[in-house]
C-alpha positions in Angstrom: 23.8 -21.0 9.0 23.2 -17.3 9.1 26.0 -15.9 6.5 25.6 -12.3 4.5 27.6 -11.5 1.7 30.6 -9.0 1.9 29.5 -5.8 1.0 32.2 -5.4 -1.9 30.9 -8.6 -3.1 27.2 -6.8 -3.4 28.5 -4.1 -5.7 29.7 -6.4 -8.1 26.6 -8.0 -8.5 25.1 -4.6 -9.0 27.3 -4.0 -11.5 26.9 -7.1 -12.7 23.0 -6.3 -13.1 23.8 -3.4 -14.3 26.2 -4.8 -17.4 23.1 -7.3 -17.9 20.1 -4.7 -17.9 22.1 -2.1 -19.7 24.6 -3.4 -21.3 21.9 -5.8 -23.8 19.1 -3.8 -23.6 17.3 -5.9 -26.3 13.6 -7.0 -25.5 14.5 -11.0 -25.2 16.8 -10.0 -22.3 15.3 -7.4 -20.7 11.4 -7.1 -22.6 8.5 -8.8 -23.0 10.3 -11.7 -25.0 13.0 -12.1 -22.1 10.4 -14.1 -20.1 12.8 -17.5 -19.9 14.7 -15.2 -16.8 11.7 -16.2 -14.2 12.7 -19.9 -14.4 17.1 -19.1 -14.3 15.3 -16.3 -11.6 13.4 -18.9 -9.6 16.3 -21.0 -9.3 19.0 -18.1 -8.6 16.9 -16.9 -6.0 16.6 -20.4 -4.2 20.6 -21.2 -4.7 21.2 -17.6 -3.5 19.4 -18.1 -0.6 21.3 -20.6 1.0 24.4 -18.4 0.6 22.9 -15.6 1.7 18.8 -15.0 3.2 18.5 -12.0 1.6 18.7 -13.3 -1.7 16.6 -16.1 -1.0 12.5 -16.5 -1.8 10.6 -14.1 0.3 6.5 -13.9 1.0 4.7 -10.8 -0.8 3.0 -8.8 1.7 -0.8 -7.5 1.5 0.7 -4.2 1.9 2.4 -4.2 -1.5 -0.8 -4.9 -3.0 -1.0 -1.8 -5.5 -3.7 -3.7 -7.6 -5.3 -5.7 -10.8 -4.5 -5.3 -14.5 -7.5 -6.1 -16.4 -4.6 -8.3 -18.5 -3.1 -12.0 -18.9 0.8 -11.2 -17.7 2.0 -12.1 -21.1 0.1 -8.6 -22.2 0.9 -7.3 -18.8 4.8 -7.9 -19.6 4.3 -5.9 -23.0 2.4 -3.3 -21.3 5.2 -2.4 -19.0 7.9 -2.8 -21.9 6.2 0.1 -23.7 5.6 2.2 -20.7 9.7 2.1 -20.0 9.5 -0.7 -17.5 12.7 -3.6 -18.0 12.5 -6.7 -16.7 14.5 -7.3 -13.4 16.4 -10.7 -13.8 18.0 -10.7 -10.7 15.5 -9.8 -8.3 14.8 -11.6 -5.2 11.7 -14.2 -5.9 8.9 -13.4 -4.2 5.8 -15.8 -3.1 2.2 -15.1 -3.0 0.8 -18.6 -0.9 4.5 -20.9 -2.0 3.5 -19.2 -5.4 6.2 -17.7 -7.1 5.9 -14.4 -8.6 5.6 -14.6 -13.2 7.6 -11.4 -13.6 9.6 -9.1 -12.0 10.2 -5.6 -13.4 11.4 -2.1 -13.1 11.3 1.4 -13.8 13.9 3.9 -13.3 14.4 7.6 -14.6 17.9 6.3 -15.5 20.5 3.5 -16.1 22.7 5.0 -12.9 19.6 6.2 -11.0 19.6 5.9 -7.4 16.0 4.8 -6.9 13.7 2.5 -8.9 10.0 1.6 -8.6 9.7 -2.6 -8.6 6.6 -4.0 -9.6 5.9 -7.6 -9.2 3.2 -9.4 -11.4 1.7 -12.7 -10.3 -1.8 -14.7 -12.3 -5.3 -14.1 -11.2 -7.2 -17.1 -11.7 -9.7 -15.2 -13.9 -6.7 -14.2 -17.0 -5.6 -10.9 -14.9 -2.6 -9.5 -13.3 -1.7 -9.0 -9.8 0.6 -6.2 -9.5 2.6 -5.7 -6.0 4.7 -2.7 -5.8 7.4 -0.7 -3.8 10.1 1.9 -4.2 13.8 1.2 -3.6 17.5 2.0 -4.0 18.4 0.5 -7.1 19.8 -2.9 -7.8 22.0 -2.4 -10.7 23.8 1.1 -9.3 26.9 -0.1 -7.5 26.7 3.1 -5.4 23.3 1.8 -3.9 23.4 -1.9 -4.2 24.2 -2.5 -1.1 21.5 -0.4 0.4 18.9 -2.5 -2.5 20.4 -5.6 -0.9 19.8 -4.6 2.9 16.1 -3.2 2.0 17.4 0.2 3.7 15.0 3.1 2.6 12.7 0.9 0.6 9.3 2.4 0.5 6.3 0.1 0.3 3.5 3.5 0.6 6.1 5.4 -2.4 6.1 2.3 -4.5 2.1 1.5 -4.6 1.3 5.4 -5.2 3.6 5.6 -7.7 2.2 2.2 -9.5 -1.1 3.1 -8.8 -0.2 6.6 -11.1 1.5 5.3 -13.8 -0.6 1.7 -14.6 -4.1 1.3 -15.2 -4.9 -0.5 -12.4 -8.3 -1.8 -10.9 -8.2 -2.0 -6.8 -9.9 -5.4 -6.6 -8.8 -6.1 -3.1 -9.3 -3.9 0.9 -5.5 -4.5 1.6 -3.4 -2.7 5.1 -2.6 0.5 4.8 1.0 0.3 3.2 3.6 1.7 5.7 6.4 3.6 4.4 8.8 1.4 5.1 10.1 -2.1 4.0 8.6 -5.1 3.2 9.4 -6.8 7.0 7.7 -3.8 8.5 4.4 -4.5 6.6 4.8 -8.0 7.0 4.6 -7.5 10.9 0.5 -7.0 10.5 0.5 -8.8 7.0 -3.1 -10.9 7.3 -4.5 -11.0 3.5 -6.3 -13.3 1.6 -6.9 -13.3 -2.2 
C-alpha cells in the first residue's frame, strides 16, 4: 500500500509541531529533560509509517556523518539545549544498523524560520555521541512543511558544515563525501561501517 498524506493534512501537523515546540517551550518538552519523546517518537514514527512511508523509520546514511562528541548523549542533549538546539519530537526515526537514533534535535534562527539544521545523536560504544546532520525546510512552519515532509531542498553537504561549525566535534570516521542533496541521493553510494 503506497498512500501519502494530503498536503493540507501536512500543514497541520506542522502547525501542530509548531504549537508543541513553541507553544511549551519548557526543557521537559522540548530540553534535555524532554528525553521520554524518543520512546512516543519511536513508536509515532513506526504507526506513521504505515500510513504514510515518509513518516515511517528510515536508515542514516554515511553521508550525514558530521562526527563524534567526546560526550554520553545525556550530556550531549544538555549541550545542545544550551547552545539553542530544541528537541525535535516529531521527527522521522532514523536507524543506524535497525538501531534507532537516542535524540533528535534542532536548531533554527527562529520559531517561523524557513530552514533548520537537524542533528541526530545516536551511542558510541565507548560513552560518546554520534552526531548525523543535514539542513532542511522546517518541520514546524506550515508554509514549508510540506516541502520538510517531501525532503525537497534538504541539504546533506549544508547540514554537516554547519554542525561541524557550531559543535565540538571530533571526525572519528573517513565517510562519502556528503552531496548536497537529500538523504536518498547519498544513500545511492551509502557503504559505511562504524
Amino acid at each position: 500500500m503506497d498512500t501519502q498524506l494530503p498536503d493540507s493534512l501536512v500543514s497541520l501537523g506542522a502547525g501542530l509541531g509548531f504549537a508543541v515546540t513553541y507553544g511549551v517551550p519548557i526543557r521537559y518538552n522540548i530540553g534535555p529533560e524532554g528525553r521520554w519523546w524518543e520512546a512516543v517518537r519511536q513508536q509515532l514514527s513506526s504507526l506513521g509509517g504505515v500510513v504514510d512511508e515518509r513518516m515511517g523509520p528510515r536508515p542514516i546514511t554515511a553521508a550525514e556523518y558530521a562526527g563524534t562528541l567526546p560526550i554520553p548523549p545525556v550530556l550531549a542533549d544538555r549541550m545542545l539545549w544550551e547552545r539553542g538546539f530544541l528537541r525535535n519530537p516529531f521527527s522521522r526515526l532514523k536507524l543506524l544498523d535497525e538501531n534507532p537514533e537516542c535524540g533528535s534535535w534542532v536548531y533554527r534562527d527562529s520559531p517561523l524560520a524557513f530552514r533548520q539544521l537537524h542533528v541526530m545523536l545516536f551511542p558510541s560504544s565507548d560513552a560518546r555521541t554520534h552526531v548525523y546532520a543535514h539542513e532542511e525546510a522546517s518541520s514546524v512552519n506550515p508554509f514549508v512543511g510540506n516541502d520538510h515532509f517531501d525532503g525537497n531542498g534538504q541539504n546533506i553537504a549544508a547540514g554537516v558544515e554547519w554542525a561541524r561549525s557550531v559543535l565540538p566535534l571530533e571526525i572519528r570516521k573517513d565517510t562519502p563525501d556528503p552531496p548536497a542533496g537529500p538523504w536518498s541521493e547519498a544513500r545511492r553510494s551509502d557503504s559505511f561501517e562504524f
